[in-house]
N, C-alpha and C positions, 0 to 999 in steps of 0.2 A: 668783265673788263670795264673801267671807266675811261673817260676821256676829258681831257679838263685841258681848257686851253686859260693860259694865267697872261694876261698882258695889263700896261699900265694904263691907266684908263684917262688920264693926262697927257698921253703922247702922241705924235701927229700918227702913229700906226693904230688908232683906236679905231677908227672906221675899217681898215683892212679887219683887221681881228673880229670885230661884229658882222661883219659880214660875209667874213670864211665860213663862223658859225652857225649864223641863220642859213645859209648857203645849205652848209651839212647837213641842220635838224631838218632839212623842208626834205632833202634828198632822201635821210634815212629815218625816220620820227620814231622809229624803233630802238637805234643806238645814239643816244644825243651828246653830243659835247658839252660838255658844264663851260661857262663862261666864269671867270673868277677875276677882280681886281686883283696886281700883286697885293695891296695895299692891306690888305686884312689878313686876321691870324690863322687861318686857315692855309692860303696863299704862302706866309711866310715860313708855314714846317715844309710847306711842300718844296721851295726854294731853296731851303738851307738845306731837305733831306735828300733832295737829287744833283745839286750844283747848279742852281737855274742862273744863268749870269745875264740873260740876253733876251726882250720882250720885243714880241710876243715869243710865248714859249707852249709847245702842246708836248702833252705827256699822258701817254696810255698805260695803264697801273691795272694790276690785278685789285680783288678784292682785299689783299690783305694787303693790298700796298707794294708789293713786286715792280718795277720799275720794267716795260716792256721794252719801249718805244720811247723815244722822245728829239721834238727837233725845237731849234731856237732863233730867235730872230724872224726875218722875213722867209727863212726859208720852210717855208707849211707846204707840205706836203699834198700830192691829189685827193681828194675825200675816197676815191677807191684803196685807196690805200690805207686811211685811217680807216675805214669800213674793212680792210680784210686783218688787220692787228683788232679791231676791237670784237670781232666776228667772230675769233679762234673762238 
């Protein structure tokens, strides 16, 4: 399972968003959250291929790309939480 939290890296939620993250990888340094600008093209298959309308946005994906989990906007989730979807 990955975990990639996609937020705009110009908006006044950028400090939340960076520090959900470092928050999570200190917590778990085993299962880490990817950090991604939407801004780049990586970002942009991931948005157009799950419906991402609303940043920040965290989405937990299989390897092949299976869509698990996903929440959008301010509303992120407890790190137990991303820690038991990325954990299966």
């Amino acid at each position: 399972m990955k975990a990639i939290l996609i937020y705009d890296l110009n908006s006044d939620k950028t400090r939340i968003s960076e520090e959900y993250v470092e928050g999570f990888n200190r917590l778990h340094p085993d299962y880490l959250i990817n950090l991604q600008d939407k801004n780049n093209k990586e970002s942009d298959n991931l948005i157009t291929l799950y419906g991402i309308y609303m940043f920040p946005a965290l989405i937990i994906i299989r390897e092949d790309g299976q869509l698990i989990k996903f929440w959008q906007d301010e509303t992120l989730p407890l790190y137990d939480e991303v820690f038991a979807y990325i954990h299966q």
